[in-house]
C-alpha positions in Angstrom: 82.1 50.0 -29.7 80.0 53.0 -29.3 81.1 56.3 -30.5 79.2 59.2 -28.5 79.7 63.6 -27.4 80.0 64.0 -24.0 79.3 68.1 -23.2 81.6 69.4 -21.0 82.2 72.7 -19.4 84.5 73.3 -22.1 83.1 71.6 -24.8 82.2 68.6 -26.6 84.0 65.0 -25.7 84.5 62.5 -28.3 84.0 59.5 -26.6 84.0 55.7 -26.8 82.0 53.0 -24.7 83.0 49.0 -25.0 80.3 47.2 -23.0 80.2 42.8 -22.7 78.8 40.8 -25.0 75.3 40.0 -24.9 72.4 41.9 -22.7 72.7 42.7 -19.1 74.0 44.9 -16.7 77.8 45.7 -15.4 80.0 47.8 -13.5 81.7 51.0 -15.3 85.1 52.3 -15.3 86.8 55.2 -16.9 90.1 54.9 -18.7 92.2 57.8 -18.9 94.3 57.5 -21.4 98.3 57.9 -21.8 99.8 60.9 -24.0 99.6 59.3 -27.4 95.7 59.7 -26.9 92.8 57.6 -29.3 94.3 55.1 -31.4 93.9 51.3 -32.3 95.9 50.2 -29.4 94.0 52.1 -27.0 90.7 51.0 -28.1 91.8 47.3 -28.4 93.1 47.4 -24.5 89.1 49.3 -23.6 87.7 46.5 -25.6 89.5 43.9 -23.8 88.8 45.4 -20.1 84.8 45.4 -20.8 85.2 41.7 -22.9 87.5 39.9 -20.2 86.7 42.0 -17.1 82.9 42.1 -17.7 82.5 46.1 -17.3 80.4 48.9 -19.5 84.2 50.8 -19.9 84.4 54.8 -20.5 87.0 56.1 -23.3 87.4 59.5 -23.3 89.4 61.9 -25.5 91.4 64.0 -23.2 92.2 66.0 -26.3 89.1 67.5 -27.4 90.0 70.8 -26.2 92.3 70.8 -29.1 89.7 69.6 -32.2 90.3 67.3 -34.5 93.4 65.1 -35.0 94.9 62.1 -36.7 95.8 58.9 -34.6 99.2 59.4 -33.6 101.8 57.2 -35.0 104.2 55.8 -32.0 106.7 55.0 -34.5 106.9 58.3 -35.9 106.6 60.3 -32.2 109.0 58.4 -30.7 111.4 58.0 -34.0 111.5 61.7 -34.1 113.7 62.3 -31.4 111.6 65.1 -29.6 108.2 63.4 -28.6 107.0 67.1 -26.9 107.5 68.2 -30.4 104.9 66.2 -31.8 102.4 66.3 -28.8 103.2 69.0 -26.4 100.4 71.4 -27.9 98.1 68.3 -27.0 99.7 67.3 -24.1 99.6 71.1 -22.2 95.5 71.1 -23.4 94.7 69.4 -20.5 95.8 68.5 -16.7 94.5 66.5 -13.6 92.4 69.4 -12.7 91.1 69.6 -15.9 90.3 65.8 -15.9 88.9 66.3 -12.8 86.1 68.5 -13.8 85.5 67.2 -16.9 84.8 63.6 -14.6 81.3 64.9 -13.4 79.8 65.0 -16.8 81.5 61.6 -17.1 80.0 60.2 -14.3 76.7 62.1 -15.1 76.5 60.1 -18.5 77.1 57.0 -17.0 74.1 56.9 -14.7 72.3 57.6 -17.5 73.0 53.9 -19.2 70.5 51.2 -18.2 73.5 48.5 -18.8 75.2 49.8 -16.1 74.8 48.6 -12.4 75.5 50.7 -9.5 76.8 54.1 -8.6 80.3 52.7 -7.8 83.2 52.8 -10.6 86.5 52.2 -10.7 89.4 54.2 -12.9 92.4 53.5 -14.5 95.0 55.7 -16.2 98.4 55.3 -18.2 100.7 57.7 -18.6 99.6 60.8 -17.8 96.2 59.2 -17.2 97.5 57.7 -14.3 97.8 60.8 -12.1 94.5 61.7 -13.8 93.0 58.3 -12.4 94.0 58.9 -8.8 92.6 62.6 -8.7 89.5 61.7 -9.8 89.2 59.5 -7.1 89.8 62.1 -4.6 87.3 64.4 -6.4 84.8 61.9 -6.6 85.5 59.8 -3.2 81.8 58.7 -2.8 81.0 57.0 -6.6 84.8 55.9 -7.8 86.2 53.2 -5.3 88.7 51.8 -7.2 92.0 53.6 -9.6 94.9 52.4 -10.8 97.8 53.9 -12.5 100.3 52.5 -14.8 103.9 53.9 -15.6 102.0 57.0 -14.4 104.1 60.3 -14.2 104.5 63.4 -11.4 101.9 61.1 -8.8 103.9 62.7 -6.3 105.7 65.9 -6.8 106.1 69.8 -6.6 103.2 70.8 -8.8 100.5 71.9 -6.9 98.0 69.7 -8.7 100.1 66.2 -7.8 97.8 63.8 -6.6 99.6 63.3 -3.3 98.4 66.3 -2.2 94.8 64.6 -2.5 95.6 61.1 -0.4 93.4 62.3 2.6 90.3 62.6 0.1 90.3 59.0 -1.4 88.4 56.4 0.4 88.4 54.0 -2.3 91.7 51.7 -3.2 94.5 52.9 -5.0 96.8 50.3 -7.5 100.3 52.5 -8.8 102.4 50.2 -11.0 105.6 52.1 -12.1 108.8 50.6 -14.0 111.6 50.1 -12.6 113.8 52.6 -14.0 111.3 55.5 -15.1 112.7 59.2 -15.0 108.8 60.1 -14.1 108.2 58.1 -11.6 112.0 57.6 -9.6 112.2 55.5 -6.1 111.6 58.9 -4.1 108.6 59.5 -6.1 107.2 56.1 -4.8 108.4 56.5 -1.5 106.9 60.2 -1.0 103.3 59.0 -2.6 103.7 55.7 -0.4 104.3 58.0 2.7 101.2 60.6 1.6 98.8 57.1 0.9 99.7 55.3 4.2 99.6 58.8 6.4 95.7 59.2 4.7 95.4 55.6 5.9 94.3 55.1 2.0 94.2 51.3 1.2 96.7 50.9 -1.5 98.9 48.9 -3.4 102.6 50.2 -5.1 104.8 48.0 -6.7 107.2 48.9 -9.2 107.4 46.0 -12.6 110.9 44.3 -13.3 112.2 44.5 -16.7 109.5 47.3 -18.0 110.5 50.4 -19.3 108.0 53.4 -18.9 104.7 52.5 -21.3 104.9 48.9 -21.0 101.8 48.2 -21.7 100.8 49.6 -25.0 101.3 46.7 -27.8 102.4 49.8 -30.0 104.9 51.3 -27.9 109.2 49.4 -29.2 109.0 49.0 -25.6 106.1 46.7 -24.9 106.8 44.0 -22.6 104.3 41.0 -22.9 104.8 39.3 -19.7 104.4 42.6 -17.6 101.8 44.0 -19.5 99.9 40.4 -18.6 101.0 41.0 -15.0 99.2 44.9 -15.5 96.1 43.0 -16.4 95.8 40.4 -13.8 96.4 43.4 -11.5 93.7 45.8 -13.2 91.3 43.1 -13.0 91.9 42.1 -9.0 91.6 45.3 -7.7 88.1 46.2 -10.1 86.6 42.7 -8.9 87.5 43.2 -5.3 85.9 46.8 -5.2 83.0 46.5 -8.3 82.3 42.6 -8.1 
């Protein structure tokens, strides 16, 4: 793991870059991560995607517009009762516009590594991070060619900065994996982002997980579901290899 600034037009990054074992040259990807920001289980699943997938993989803090924090304790966010208690001031400090702009220097920094090959990059996002991964896409249709989301929230609602509104801008392929029964992410949800996607003509991929509850994935969440969060991964790692090799 590599711990590095990334200046952005609002300020300095903390960042973190996983890369393969031994010497050579891969593709990159940016994960955007879910609302519990940097901790252990977010830089084990980074780790994992540049160790099992074979790519130079992008970590940035979200937060930074905030300073300094602690790693977030699920336990303790979730056992309060009132999780936008403990995070909203984070939460609020950034948005998918935000995100958006803060990509360029992102992507900027990346051509900048002599282990990684090629322009193209793919995304992924959790949480909020998912919305996050899908406009980035759209903002950035000619380097990132491949996004995912996963039990990502508001992909296709009222605000005006809902990635929907984006689908005719993304050229590359799009991967939404929701729970079945999420309050962010209900059937109509799906079905308006489905219709926005298909009307763009965007190559894409929805599918909703049975049995996972919204955050899945994260092996510190009470509601991690092994066998799902495996499924997550095979999917991740399908849609990077078909569009970054």
């Amino acid at each position: 793991m590599e711990q590095l600034s990334i200046r952005t037009g609002d300020g300095d990054c903390r960042s973190f870059v996983f890369k393969p074992d031994g010497a050579g040259r891969w593709p990159a990807v940016i994960l955007y991560m879910d609302g519990l920001a940097i901790r252990p289980a977010l830089l084990a699943m980074a780790d994992r995607m540049a160790k099992e997938g074979g790519y130079v993989v992008l970590l940035p803090d979200l937060y930074y517009r905030v300073g300094h924090y602690e790693p977030f304790d699920p336990k303790e966010v979730f056992g309060g009762g009132d999780v936008m208690a403990a995070i909203g001031s984070y939460f609020t400090s950034t948005d998918n516009r935000k995100a958006a702009a803060d990509t360029a220097q992102y992507l900027d920094y990346l051509s900048t590594r002599n282990d990684v090959a090629g322009e193209r990059v793919g995304t992924t996002g959790y949480c909020m991070g998912g919305a996050m991964s899908m406009t980035a896409q759209a903002t950035y249709p000619d380097r990132i060619v491949a996004s995912a989301s996963f039990h990502g929230g508001n992909l296709a609602g009222d605000d005006p900065l809902s990635p929907h509104l984006l689908a005719d801008k993304m050229k590359g392929r799009i991967y939404v994996a929701a729970a079945v029964d999420d309050p962010f992410y209900p059937v109509e949800m799906n079905d308006r982002l489905e219709k926005a996607l298909t009307d763009a003509n965007v190559d894409h991929k929805c599918e909703f997980y049975e049995g996972a509850l919204h955050g899945w994935t994260m092996t510190d969440f009470p509601i991690y579901n092994e066998p799902q969060a495996e499924h997550h991964w095979r999917e991740l790692f399908s849609l990077f290899k078909a569009k970054l090799g």
